[in-house]
Each structure stands twice: as C-alpha cells, then as structure tokens.
VEXBAFI-961636 format. One record per residue: z, y, x of N, C-alpha, C in turn; residue in one letter. Coordinates in steps of 0.1 Angstrom, whole numbers, padded with zeros to 4 digits, always signed. Layout:
% VEXBAFI-961636
ZYXZYXZYXa/...
***
This chain:
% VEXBAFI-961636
-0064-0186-0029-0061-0198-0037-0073-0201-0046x/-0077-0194-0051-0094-0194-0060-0103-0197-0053x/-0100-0193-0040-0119-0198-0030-0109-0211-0028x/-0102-0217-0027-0097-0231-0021-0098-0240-0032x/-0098-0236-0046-0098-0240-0059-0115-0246-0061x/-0123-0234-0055-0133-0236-0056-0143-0244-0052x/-0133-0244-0038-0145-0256-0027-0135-0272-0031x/-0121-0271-0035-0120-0282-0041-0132-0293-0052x/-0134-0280-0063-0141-0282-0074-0155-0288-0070x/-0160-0283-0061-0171-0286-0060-0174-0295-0049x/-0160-0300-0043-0163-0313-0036-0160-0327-0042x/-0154-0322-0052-0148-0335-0062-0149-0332-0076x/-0165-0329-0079-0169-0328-0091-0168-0334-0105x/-0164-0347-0100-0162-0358-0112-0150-0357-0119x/-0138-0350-0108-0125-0356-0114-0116-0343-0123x/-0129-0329-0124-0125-0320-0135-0128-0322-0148x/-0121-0316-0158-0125-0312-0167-0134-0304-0171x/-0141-0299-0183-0149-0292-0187-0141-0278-0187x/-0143-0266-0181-0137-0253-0184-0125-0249-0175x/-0114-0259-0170-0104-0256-0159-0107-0247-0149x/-0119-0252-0139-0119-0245-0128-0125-0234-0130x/-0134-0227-0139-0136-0216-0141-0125-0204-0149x/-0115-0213-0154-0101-0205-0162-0090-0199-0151x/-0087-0212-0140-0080-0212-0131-0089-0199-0117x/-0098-0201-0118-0106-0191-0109-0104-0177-0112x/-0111-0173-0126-0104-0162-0129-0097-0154-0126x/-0084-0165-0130-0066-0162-0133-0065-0153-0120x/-0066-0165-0106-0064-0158-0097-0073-0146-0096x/-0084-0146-0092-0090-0138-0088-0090-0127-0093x/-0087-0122-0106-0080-0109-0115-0064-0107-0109x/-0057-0116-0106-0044-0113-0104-0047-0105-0084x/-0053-0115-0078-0055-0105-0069-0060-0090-0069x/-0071-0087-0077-0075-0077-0078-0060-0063-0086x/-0055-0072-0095-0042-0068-0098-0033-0061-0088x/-0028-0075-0082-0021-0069-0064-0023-0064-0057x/-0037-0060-0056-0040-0050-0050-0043-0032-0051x/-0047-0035-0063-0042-0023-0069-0029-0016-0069x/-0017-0027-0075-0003-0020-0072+0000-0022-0058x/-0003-0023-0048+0001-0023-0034-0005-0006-0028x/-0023-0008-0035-0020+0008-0031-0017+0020-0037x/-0013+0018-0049-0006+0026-0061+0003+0027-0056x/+0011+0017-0053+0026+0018-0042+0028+0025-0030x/+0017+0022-0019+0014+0035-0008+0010+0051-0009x/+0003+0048-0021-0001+0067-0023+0015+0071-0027x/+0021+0062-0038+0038+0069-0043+0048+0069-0034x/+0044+0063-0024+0052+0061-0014+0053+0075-0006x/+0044+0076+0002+0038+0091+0009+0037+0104+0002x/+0035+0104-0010+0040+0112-0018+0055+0114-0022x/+0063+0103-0017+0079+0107-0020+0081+0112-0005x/+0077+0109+0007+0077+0111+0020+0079+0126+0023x/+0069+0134+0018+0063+0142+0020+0068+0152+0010x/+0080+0150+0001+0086+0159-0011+0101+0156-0006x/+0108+0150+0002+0117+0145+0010+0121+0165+0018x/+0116+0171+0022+0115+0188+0026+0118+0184+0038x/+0121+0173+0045+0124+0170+0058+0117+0185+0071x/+0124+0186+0083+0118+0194+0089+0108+0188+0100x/+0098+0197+0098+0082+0191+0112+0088+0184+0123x/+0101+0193+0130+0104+0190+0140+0121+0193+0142x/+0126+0183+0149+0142+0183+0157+0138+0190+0171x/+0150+0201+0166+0147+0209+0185+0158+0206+0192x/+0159+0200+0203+0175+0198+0211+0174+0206+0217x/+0168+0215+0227+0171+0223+0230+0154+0237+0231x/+0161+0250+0230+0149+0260+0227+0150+0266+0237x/+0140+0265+0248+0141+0278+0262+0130+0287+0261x/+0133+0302+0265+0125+0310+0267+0123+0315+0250x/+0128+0316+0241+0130+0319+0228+0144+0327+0225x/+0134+0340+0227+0150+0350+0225+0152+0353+0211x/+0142+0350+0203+0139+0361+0188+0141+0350+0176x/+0150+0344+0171+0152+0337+0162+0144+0338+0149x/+0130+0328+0146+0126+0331+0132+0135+0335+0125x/+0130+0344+0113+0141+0350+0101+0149+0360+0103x/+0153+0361+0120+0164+0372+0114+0160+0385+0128x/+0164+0394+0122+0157+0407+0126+0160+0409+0142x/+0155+0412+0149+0151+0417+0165+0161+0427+0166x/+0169+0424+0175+0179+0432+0181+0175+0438+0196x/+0171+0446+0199+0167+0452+0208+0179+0459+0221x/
***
C-alpha cells in the first residue's frame, strides 16, 4: 500500500499536500514491519507449543519380528 502511495505521489505531484505522503508512507511501512514481526513471533510460538504437545515420533499398527518389548524385562 506505501509503494502504491508512493508512485501515486509522484505521479500526481501537484494535488498533495505538504507532509501527507511522507506521514502515510511511514504509517504503513512500520505497520508492515510490525506484521511481520508478530507473524514470526507467532510461528516460533507455534512450534514450540507443537513440540511440548509429548506427542509420540511414531504410530505403530503393526510390530513384526519384535519379540522384546522396550521397558519391560526379557523373559527367556
């Protein structure tokens, strides 16, 4: 919106005021910088709630050739 603000301004020089288009340029161009920030503030918190979720690596439907169950003691 600021680069379109911009090439407006400078195609139709006459019909601004003194100080507008450099106020309005700003605005956006800090607010983007803004949104973008909390977007990847948002993806790091994100992935870090993902990842603290204890979810398991993997779903097994079925386990072949696995006689010895992690955890519990070897029955011979």
């Amino acid at each position: 919106m600021a680069f379109g603000y911009l090439v407006y301004r400078l195609l139709y020089w006459n019909r601004f005021s003194v100080g507008i288009a450099p106020l309005v340029i700003g605005i956006f161009y800090f607010s983007l910088v803004q949104l973008i920030s909390l977007g990847i503030l948002g993806e790091y918190v994100g992935s870090i709630y993902t990842q603290v979720q204890k979810r398991p690596l993997v779903v097994d439907r079925e386990r072949i050739n696995f006689e010895h169950t992690p955890g519990l003691p070897k029955t011979e």
